[in-house]
C-alpha positions as CSV (number, residue, x, y, z in Angstrom):
1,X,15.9,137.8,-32.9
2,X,18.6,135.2,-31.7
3,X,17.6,132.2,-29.3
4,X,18.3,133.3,-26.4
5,X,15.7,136.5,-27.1
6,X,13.4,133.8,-28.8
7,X,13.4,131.4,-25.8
8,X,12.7,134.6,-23.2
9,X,10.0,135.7,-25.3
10,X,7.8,132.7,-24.8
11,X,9.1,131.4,-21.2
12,X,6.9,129.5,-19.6
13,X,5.5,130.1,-16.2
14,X,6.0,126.9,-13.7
15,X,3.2,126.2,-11.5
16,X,3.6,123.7,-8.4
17,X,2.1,121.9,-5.6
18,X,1.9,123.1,-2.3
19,X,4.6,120.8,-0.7
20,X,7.0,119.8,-3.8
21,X,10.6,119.5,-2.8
22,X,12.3,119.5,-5.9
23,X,12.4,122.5,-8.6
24,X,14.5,122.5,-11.9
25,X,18.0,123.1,-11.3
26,X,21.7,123.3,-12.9
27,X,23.1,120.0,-13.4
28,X,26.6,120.7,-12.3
29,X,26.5,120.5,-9.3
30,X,24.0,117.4,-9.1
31,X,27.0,115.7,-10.9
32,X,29.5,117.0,-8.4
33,X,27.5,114.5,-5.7
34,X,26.8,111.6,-8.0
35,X,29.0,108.6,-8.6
36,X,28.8,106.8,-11.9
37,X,28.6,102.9,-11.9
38,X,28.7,100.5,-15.1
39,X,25.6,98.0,-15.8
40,X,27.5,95.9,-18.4
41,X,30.5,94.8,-19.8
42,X,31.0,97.7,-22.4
43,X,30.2,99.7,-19.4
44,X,33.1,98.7,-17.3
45,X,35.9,98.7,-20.0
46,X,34.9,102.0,-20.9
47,X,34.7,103.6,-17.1
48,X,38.3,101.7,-16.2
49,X,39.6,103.8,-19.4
50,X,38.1,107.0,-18.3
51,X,39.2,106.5,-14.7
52,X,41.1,109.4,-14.0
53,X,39.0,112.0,-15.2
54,X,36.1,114.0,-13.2
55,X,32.8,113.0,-14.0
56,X,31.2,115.6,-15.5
57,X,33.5,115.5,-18.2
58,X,33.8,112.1,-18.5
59,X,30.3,111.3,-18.8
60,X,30.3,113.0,-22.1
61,X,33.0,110.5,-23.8
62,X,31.3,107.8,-22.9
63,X,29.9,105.6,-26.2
64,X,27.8,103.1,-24.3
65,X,24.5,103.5,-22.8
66,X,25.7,101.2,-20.0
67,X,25.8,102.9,-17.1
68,X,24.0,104.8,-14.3
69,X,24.5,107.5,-11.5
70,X,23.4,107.6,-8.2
71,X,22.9,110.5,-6.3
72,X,23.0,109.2,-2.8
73,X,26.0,107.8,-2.1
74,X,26.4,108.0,1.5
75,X,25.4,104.5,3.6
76,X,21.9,105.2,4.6
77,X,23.1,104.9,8.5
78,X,26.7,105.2,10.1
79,X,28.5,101.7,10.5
80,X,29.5,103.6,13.9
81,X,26.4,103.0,15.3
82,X,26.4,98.9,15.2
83,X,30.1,99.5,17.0
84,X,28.5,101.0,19.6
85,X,25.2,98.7,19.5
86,X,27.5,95.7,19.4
87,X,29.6,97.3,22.5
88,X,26.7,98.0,24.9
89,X,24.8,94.9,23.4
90,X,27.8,92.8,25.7
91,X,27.9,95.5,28.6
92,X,23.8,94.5,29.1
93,X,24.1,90.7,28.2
94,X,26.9,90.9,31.3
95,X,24.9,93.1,33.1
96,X,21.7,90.6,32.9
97,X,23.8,87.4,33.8
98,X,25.0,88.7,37.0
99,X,21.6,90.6,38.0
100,X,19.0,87.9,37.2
101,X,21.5,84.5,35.5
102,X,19.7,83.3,32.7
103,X,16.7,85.3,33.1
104,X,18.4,87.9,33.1
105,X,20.6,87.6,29.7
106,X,16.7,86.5,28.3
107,X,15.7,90.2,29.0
108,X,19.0,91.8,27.5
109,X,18.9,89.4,24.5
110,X,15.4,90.5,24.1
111,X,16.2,94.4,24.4
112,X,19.1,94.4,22.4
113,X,17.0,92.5,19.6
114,X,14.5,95.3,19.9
115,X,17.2,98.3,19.4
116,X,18.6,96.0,16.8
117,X,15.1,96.6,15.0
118,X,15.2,100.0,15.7
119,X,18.3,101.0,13.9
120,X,17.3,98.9,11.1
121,X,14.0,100.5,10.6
122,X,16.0,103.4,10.4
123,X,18.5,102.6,7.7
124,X,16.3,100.6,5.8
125,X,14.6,100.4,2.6
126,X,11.1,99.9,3.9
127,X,9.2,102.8,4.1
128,X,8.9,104.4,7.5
129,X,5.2,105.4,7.7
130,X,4.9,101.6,7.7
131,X,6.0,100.4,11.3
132,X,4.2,103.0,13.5
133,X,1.1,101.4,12.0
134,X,2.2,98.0,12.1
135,X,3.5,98.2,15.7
136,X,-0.4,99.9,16.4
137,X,-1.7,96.8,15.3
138,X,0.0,94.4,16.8
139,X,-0.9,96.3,20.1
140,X,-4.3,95.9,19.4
141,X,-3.8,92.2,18.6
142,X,-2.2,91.6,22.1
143,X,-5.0,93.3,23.9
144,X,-6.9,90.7,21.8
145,X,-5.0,87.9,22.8
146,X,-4.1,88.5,26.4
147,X,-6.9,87.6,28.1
148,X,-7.0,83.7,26.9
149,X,-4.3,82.9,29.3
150,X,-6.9,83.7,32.0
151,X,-9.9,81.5,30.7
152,X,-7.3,78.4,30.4
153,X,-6.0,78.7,34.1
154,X,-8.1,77.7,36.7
155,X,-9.1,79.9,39.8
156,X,-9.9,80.0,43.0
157,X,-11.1,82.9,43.8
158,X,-13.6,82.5,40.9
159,X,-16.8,80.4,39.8
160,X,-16.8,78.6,36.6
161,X,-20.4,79.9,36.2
162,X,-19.2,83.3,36.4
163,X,-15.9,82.6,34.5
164,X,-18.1,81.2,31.7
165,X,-21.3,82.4,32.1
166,X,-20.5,86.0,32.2
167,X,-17.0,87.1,32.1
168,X,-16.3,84.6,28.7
169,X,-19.2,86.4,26.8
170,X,-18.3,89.8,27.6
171,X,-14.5,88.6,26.9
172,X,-15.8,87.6,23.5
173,X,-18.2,90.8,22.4
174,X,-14.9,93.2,23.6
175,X,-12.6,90.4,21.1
176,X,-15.0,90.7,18.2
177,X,-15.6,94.7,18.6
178,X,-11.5,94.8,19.0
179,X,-10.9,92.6,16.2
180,X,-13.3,95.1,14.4
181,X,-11.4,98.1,14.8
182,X,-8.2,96.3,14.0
183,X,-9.1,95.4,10.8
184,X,-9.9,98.8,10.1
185,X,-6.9,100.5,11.6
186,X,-4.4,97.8,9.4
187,X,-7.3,98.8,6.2
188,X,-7.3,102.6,7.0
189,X,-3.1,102.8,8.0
190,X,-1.5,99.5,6.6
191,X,-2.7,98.1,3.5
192,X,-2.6,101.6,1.8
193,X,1.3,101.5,2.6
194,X,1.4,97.8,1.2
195,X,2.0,98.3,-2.8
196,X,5.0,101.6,-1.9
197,X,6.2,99.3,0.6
198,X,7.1,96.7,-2.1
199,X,7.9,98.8,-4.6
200,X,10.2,100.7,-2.4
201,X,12.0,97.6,-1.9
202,X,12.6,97.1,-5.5
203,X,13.0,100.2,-7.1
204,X,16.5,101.2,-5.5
205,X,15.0,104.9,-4.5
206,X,13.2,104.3,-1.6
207,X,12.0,106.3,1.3
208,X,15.2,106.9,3.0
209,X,16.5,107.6,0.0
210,X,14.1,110.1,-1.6
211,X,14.6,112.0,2.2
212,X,18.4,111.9,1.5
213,X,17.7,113.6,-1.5
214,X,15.9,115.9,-0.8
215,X,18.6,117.1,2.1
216,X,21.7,117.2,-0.9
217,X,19.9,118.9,-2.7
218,X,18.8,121.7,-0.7
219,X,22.4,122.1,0.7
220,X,23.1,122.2,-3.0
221,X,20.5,124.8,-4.3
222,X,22.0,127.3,-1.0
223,X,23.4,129.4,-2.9
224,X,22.0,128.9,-6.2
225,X,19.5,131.6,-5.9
226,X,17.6,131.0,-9.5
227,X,15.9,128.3,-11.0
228,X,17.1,126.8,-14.2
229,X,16.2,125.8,-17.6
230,X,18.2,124.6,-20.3
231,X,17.0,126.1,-23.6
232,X,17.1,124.8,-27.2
233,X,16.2,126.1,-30.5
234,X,15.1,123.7,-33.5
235,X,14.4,125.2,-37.2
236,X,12.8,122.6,-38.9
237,X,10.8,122.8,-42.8
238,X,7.3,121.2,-43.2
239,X,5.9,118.5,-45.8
240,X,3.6,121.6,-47.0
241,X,6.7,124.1,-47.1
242,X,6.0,125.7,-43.3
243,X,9.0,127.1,-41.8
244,X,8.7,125.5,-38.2
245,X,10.8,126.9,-34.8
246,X,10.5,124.5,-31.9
247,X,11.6,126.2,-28.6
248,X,12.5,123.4,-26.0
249,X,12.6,124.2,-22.3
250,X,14.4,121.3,-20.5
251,X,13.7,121.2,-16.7
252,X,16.3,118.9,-14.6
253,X,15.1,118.1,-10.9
254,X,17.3,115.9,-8.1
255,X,14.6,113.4,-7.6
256,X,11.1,112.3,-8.7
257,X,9.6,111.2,-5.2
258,X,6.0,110.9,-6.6
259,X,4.9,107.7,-4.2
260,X,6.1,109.3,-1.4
261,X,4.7,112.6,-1.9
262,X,1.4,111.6,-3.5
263,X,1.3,107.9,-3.2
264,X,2.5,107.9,-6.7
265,X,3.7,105.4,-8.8
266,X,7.3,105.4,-8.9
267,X,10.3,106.7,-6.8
268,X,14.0,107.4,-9.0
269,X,16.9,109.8,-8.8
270,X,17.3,112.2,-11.7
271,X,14.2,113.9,-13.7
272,X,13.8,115.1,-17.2
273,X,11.2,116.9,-18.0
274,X,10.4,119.5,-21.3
275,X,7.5,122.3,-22.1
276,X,8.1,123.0,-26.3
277,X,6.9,126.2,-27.9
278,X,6.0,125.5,-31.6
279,X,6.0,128.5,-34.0
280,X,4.7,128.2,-37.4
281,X,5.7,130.6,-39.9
282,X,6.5,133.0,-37.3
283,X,3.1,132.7,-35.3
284,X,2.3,130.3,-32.2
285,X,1.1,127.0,-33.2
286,X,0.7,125.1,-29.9
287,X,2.4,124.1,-26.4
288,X,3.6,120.6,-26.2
289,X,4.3,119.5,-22.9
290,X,6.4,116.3,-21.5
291,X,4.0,113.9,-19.5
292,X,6.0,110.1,-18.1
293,X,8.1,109.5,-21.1
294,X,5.0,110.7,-23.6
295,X,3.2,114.2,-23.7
296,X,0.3,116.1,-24.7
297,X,-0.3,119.1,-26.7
298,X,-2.4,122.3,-26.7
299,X,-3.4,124.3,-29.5
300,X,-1.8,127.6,-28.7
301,X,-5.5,129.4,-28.7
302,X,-6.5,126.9,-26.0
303,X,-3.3,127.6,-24.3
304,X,-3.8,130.0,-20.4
305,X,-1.3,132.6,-20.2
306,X,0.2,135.3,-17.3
307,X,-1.3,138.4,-18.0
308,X,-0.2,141.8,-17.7
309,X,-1.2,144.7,-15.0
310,X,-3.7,145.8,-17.5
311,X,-5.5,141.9,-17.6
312,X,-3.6,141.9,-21.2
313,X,-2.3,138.2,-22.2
314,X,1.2,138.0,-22.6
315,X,3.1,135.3,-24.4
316,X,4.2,133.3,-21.5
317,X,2.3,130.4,-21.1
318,X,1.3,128.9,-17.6
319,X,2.3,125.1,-17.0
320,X,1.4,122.9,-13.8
321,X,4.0,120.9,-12.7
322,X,2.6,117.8,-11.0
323,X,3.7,117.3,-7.4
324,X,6.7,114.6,-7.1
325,X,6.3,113.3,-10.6
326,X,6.7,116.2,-12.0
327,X,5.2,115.5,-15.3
328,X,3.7,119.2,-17.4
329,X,-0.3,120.0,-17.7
330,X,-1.9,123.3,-19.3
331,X,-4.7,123.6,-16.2
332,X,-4.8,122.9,-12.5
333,X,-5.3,118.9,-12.5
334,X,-5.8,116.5,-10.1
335,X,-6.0,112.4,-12.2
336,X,-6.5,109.2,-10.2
337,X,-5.5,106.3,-11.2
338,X,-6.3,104.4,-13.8
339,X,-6.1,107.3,-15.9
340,X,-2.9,108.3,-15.8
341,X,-0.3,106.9,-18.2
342,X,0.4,103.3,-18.9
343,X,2.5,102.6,-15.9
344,X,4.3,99.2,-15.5
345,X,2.5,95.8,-15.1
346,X,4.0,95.5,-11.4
347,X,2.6,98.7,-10.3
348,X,-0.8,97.8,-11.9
349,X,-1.6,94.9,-10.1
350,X,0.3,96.1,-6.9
351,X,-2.7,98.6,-6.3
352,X,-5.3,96.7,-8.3
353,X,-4.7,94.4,-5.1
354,X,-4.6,97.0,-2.7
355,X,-8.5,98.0,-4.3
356,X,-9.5,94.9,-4.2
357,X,-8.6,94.2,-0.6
358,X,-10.0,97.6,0.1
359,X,-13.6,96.5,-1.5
360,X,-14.0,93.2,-0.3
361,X,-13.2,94.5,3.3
362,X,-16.4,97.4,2.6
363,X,-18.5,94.1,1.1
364,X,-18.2,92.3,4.7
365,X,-18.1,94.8,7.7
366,X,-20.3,95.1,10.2
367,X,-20.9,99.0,9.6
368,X,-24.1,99.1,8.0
369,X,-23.0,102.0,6.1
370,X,-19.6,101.0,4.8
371,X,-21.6,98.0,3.5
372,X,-23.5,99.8,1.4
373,X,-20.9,101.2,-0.7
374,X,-19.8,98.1,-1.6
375,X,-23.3,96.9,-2.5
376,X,-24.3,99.8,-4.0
377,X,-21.4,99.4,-6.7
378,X,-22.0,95.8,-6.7
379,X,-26.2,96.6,-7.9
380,X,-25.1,99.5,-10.1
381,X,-21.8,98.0,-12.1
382,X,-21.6,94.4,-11.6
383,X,-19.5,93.9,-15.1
384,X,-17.0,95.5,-14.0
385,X,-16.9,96.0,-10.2
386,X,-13.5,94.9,-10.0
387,X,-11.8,96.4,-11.9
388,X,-9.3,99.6,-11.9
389,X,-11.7,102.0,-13.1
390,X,-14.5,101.2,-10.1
391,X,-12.3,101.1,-7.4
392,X,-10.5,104.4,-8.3
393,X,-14.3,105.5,-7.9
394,X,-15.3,104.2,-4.9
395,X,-16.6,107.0,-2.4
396,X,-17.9,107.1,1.2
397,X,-21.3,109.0,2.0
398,X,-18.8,112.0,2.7
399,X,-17.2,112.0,-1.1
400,X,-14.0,111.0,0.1
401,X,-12.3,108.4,-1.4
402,X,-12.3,104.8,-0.2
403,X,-9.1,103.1,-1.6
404,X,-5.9,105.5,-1.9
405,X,-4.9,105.3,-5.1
406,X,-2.0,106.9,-7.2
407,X,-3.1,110.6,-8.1
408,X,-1.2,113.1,-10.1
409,X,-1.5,116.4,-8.4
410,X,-0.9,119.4,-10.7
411,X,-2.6,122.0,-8.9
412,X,-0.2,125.2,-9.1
413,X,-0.9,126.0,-5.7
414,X,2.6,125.9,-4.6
415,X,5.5,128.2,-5.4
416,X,5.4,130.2,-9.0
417,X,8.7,130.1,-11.4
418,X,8.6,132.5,-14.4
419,X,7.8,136.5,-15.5
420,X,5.3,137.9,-12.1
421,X,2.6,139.7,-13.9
422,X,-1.0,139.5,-12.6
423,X,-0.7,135.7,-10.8
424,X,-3.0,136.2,-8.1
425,X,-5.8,135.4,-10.4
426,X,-4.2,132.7,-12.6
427,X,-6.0,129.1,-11.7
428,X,-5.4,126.9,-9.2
429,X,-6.5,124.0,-7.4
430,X,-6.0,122.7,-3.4
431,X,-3.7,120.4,-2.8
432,X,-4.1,119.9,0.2
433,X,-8.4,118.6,-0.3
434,X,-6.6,115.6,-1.8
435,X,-3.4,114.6,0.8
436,X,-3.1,114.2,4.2
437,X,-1.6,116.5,6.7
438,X,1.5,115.1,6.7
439,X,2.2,115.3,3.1
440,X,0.7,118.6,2.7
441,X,2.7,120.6,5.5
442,X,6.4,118.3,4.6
443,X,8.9,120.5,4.9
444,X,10.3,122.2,1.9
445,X,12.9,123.6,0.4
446,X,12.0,126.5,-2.4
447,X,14.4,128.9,-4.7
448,X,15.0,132.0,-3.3
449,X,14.1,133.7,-6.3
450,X,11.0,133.2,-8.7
451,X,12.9,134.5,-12.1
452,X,14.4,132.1,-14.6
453,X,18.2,131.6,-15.5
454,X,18.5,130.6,-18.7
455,X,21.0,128.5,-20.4
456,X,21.5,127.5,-23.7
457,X,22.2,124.2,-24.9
458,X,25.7,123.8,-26.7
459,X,29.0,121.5,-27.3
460,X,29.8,122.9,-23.7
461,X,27.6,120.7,-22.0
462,X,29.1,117.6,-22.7
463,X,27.1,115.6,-20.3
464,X,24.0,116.2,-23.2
465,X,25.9,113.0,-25.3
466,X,25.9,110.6,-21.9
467,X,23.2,107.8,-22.9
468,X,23.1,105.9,-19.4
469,X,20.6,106.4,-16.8
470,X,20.1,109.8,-14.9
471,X,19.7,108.3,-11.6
472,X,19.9,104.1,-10.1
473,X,19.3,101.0,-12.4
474,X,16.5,98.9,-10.6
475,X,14.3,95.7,-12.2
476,X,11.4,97.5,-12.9
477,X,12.2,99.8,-15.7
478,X,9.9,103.0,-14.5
479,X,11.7,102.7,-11.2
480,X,15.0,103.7,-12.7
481,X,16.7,107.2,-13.4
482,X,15.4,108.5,-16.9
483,X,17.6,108.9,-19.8
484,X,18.5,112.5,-20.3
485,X,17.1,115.2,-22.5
486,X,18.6,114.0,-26.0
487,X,18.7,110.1,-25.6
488,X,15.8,107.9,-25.4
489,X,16.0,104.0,-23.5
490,X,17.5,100.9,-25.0
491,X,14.6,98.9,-27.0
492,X,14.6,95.6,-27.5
493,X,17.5,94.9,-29.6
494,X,19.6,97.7,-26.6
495,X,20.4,99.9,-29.4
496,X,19.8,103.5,-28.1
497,X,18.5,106.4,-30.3
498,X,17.3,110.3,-29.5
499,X,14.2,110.8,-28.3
500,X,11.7,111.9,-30.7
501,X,11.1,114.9,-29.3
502,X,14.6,115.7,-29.7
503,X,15.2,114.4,-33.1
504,X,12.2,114.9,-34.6
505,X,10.3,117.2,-32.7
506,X,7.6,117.5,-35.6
507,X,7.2,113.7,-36.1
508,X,6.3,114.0,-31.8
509,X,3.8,117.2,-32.7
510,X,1.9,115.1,-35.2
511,X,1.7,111.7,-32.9
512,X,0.2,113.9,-30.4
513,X,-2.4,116.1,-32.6
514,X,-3.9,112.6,-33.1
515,X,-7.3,112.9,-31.2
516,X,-7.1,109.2,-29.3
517,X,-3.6,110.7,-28.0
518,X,-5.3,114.2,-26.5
519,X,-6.4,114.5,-23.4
């Protein structure tokens, strides 16, 4: 049996969420959109050399590990429209001086401010869901804050006794109920956004950007009809004499918009992602399964599988791709954080903050019963009420959770790649129990067919040697692109070496048979 027989033998089966975007593709024609950029010295001498020559060949000469692609390229809005803003900005300015004088220019300075702000919201890096809340609240502030004027002015047509007496107390109940229900419109619609919002601004994949994305690539995928995965065959010889055959499954995707589609963690261009079959002495061993840069693995008697039009298991097994991050799980999964993988120190204490804000607005409301949730954690776990673990856990007396916290969705109730069989009674969770409305029913883009195209990784793909980053360098490491399939990131000293699951795929099976490593 060659490889290619070998790999279609033991396919997986993808499983996804209800409203991913972004399935595993061909990278062609991702390169075809992407421009290549150096982030050092080596970097630069070597693109200036390679100049000429398209990128998805050049790529693959490339030495250095010093560079990175970025997938959106366009500016993220037309320098057309600040022409034209600038243009009519001077037709109203003109327009106000000789309607109203000074007055008037006030009243066009102040409306061309405000479509100034417009069009930046609209190009910029700050995530959009943010201002329709923010602009809510500072409503509700003003309606807060108007009436002062009138207790400050004196009146004729009034008493003070009745100014004071009555109108300043009911003034004061309708300011504390208002300020009330402010506070938990900006906790409820705001400070959710807060730790995205920052992160978006740093991480060089933002909001705009993940939407741009996502458009590219489903003009791209128009008339690729099939899903792809890039296969890989590994013969490898144990300690104890065993006659190993790793199958790797390498799934590419456009983008990995997991904070935007699930309040994730991070937002980057480019995603790498593998599912291994391990074989051992001919027989299946276990499925191994890429997770964030680690993985975990599952003994292959443990493992779920399609089954047949007779309820007969087949050997494909069934993988749930988690929605935006994309990361691999054997069962329908839904994790909140803390227990997800180690994520970057930023992101920690970005939404360690956001609990804690969260909590200690529960601890002092009014709401007798909002109170008490807060209390009730404070009687039952007072070592470690604040901490990551308690506020991930913090529910209202509906179950629902209080603080939104990162979750990795993996529930498979989404669109189906791989072999049909009998999937109408493989597992699956429900999406949308755990996001809002919004994210559940985003628009999508999904292959219009459900069978895999295989192809098999050779010299021909030269874009396998490139070492630089699959997607935008940003500060935070987990905000970049990833590396690709075969190379792993600089460590400390910037050297760069294969991944171990690569180059020694039984060395990565042994770290994660270790029991504190399974999940």
């Amino acid at each position: 049996m060659d490889d290619s027989e070998l790999l279609k033998r033991y396919e997986p089966v993808l499983r996804f969420a209800k409203s991913e975007r972004f399935f595993p593709m061909a990278v062609e024609p991702y390169l075809e959109k992407c421009n290549i950029f150096p982030s050092g010295p080596q970097g630069v001498a070597e693109l200036l050399w390679h100049l000429s020559e398209p990128l998805a060949t050049r790529i693959g000469k490339l030495r250095s590990g010093e560079y990175y692609l970025r997938f959106v390229n366009d500016p993220l809005i037309d320098s057309d429209i600040w022409v034209w803003w600038a243009i009519l900005s001077g037709l109203a300015l003109g327009a106000g001086w000789f309607a109203s004088g000074w007055s008037g220019v006030g009243i066009a300075l102040i409306l061309v401010l405000i479509a100034a702000f417009i069009i930046f919201i609209q190009a910029s890096p700050i995530r959009l869901r943010f201002f329709p809340a923010a602009f809510a609240a500072l409503f509700f502030l003003a309606l807060e804050a108007a009436p002062i004027w009138f207790f400050l002015t004196p009146h004729s047509f009034i008493s003070v006794q009745v100014e004071y007496l009555v109108l300043f107390p009911i003034y004061l109940l309708a300011l504390f109920y208002l300020s009330v229900r402010t506070m938990k419109f900006i906790f409820d619609h705001i400070v959710p956004q807060a730790p995205g919002l920052v992160l978006d601004m740093v991480s060089n994949a933002t909001e705009t950007v993940a939407r741009k994305s996502f458009s590219q690539y489903a003009e791209m995928t128009e008339e690729a009809r099939q899903p792809v995965y890039y296969g890989r065959v590994v013969r490898e010889r144990g300690e104890q004499g065993n006659h190993w055959m790793i199958l790797q499954y390498h799934f590419f995707y456009a983008f990995n918009d997991w904070r935007l589609a699930a309040n994730g963690i991070n937002h980057h261009e480019g995603d790498w992602e593998m599912v291994a079959v391990y074989l051992k002495n001919g027989e299946p061993h276990s499925l191994l399964m890429s997770q964030h840069g680690s993985g975990a693995m599952e003994l292959w008697k443990n493992v779920r599988f399609v089954k047949d039009e007779h309820g007969n298991a087949t050997t494909h097994p069934i993988v749930y791709a988690a929605l935006g991050s994309h990361a691999n799980y054997s069962r329908p999964e839904v994790i909140r954080s803390p227990n997800l993988f180690d994520e970057g120190f930023v992101q920690r204490f970005l939404y360690w903050t956001d609990g804690l804000l969260h909590f200690l607005f529960l601890l002092f409301n009014p709401s007798q019963k909002e109170r008490q949730i807060a209390l009730r954690e404070l009687a039952t776990h007072p070592a470690t009420v604040l901490t990551e673990e308690s506020f991930a856990n913090l529910r209202d007396e509906e179950d629902h959770y209080v603080v939104n916290l990162p979750m990795e969705i993996a529930t498979g109730d989404g669109f189906r790649i791989g072999c049909n069989g009998d999937h109408k009674h493989e597992a699956v969770g429900k999406s949308t129990s755990y996001l809002k409305r919004v994210m559940s029913d985003r628009k999508v883009k999904r292959p219009k067919s459900h069978a895999w195209k295989q192809i098999l990784l050779s010299d021909q793909q030269t874009w396998v040697e490139y070492k630089g980053l699959w997607g935008v360098k940003s500060i935070l490491k987990d905000e970049s692109g990833p590396p690709g399939p075969k190379w792993d990131r600089p460590d400390k000293f910037f050297a760069i070496h294969p991944r171990k699951r690569w180059e020694k795929p039984l060395e990565w099976l042994r770290e994660l048979e270790q029991p504190s490593r399974r999940k």
